[in-house]
VOPAGU-2260 file (C-alpha; in pm, 1 decimal, decimal comma):
REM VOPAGU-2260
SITE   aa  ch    i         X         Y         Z
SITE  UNK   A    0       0,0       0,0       0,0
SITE  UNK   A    1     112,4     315,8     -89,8
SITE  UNK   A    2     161,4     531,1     197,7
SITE  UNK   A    3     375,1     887,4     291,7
SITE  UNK   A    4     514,5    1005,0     587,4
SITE  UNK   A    5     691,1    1356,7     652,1
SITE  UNK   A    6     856,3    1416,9     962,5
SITE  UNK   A    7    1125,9    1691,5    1060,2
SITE  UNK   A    8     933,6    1971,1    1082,4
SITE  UNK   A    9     952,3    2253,6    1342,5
SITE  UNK   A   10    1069,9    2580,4    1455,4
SITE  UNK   A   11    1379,2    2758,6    1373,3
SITE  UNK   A   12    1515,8    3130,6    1344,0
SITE  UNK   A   13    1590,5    3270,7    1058,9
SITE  UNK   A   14    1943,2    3151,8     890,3
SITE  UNK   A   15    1889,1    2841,4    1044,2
SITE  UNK   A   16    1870,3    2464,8     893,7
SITE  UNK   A   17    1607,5    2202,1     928,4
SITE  UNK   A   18    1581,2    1854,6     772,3
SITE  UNK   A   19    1268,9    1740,2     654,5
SITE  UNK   A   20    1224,8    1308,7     581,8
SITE  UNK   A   21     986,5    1171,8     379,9
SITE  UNK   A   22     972,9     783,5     455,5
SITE  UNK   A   23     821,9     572,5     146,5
SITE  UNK   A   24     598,2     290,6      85,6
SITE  UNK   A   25     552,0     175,3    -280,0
SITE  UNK   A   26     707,5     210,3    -593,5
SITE  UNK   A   27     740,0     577,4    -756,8
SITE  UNK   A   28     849,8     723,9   -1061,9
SITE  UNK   A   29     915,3    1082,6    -884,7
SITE  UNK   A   30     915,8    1224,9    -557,8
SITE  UNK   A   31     897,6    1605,5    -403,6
SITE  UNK   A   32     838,4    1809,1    -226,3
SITE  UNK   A   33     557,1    2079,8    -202,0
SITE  UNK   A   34     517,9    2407,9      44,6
SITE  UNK   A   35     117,9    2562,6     110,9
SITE  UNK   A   36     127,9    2901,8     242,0
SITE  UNK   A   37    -220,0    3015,8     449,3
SITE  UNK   A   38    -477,9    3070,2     203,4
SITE  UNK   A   39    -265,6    3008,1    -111,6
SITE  UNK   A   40    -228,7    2683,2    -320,7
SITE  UNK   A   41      41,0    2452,9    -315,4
SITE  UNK   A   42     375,2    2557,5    -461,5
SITE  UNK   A   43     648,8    2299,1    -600,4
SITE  UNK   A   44    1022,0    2282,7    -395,1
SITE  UNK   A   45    1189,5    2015,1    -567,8
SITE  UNK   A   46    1156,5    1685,8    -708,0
SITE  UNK   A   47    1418,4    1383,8    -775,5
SITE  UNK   A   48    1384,8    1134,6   -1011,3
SITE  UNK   A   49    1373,9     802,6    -807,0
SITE  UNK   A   50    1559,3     568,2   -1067,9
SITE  UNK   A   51    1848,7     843,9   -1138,4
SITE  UNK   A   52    1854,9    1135,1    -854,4
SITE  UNK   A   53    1810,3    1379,7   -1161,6
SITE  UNK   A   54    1655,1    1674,2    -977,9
SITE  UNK   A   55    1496,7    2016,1    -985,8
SITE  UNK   A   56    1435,2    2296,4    -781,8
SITE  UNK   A   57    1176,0    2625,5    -771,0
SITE  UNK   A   58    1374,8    2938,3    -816,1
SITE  UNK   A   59    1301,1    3056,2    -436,2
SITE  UNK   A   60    1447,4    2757,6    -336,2
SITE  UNK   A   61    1784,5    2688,0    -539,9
SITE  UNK   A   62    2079,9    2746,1    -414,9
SITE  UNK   A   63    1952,1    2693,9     -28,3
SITE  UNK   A   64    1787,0    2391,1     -44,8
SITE  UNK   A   65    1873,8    2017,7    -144,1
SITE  UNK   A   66    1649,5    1739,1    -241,2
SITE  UNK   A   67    1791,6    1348,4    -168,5
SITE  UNK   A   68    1675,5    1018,8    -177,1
SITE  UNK   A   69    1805,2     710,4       4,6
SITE  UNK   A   70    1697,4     380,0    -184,7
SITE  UNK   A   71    1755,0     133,9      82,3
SITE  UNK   A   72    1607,2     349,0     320,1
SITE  UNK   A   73    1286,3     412,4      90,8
SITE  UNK   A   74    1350,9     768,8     220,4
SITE  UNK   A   75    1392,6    1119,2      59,7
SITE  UNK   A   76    1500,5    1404,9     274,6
SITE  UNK   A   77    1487,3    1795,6     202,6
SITE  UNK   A   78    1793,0    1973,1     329,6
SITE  UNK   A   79    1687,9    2329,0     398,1
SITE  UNK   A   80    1995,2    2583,2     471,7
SITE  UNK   A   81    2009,6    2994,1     460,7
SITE  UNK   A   82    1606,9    2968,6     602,5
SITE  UNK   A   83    1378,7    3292,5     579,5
SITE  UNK   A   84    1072,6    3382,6     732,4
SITE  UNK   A   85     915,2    3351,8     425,2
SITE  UNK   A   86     991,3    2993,1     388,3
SITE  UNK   A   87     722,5    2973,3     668,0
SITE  UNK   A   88     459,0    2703,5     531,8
SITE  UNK   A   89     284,4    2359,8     546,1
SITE  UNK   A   90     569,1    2155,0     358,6
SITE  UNK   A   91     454,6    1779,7     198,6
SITE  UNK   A   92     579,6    1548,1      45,0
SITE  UNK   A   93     428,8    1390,8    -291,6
SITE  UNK   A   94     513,3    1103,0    -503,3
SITE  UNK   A   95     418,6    1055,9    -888,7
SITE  UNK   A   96     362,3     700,6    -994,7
SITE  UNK   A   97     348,9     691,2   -1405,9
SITE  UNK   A   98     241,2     410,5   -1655,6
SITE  UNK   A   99     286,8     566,4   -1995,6
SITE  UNK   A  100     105,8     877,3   -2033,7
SITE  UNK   A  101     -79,2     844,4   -1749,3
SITE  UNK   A  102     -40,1     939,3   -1407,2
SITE  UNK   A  103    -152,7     923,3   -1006,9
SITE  UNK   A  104     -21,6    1144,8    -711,2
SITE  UNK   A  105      22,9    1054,3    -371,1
SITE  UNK   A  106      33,1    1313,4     -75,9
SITE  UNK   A  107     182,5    1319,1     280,5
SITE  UNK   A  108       7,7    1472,8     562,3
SITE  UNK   A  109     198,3    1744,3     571,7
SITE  UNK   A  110     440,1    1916,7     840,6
SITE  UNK   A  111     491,9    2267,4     958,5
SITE  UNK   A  112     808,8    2449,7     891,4
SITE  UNK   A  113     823,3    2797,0    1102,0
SITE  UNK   A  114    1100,8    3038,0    1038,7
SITE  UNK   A  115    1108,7    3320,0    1296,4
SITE  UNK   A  116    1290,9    3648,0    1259,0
């Protein structure tokens, strides 16, 4: 059964590093991560490619954070370094499983990242 779980979340000030872990059940194509800020929709962080570690990263993010995966752990973690306020959000993790052209998202739960001043 597919299944998602993000952990890692918390409170730090600003400048500050957390590690977020996203612990895996199933068999994905892609996984990411996603941030929600109050009352907006979902923006992409970063994805890796499960079979290759190709990744990519959303331009607010590059450069401070760092998407990983650890296959024999079934794990993928999101390094987050240099951390501003604004980086304050509902962060969680998703994984894309693909058969051709189709596709079908899973979602985590979610966990809070806040980034004081």
């Amino acid at each position: 059964q597919e299944q998602l779980v993000e952990s890692g979340g918390g409170m730090v000030q600003a400048g500050g590093s957390l590690r977020l872990a996203c612990s895996i059940s199933g068999n994905f194509y892609q996984v990411g991560w996603f941030r929600q800020f109050p009352g907006k929709e979902r923006d992409f962080v970063a994805a890796i490619r499960w079979t290759d570690a190709y990744t990519h990263y959303g331009n607010s993010v590059k450069d401070r954070f760092t998407i990983a995966r650890d296959n024999a752990k079934n794990t993928m973690y999101l390094q987050m370094n240099s951390l501003k306020p604004q980086d304050t959000a509902v962060y969680y993790c998703k994984a894309r499983q693909k058969w051709g052209l189709y596709s079908y998202d899973y979602w985590g739960q979610g966990t809070q990242v806040t980034v004081s001043s």
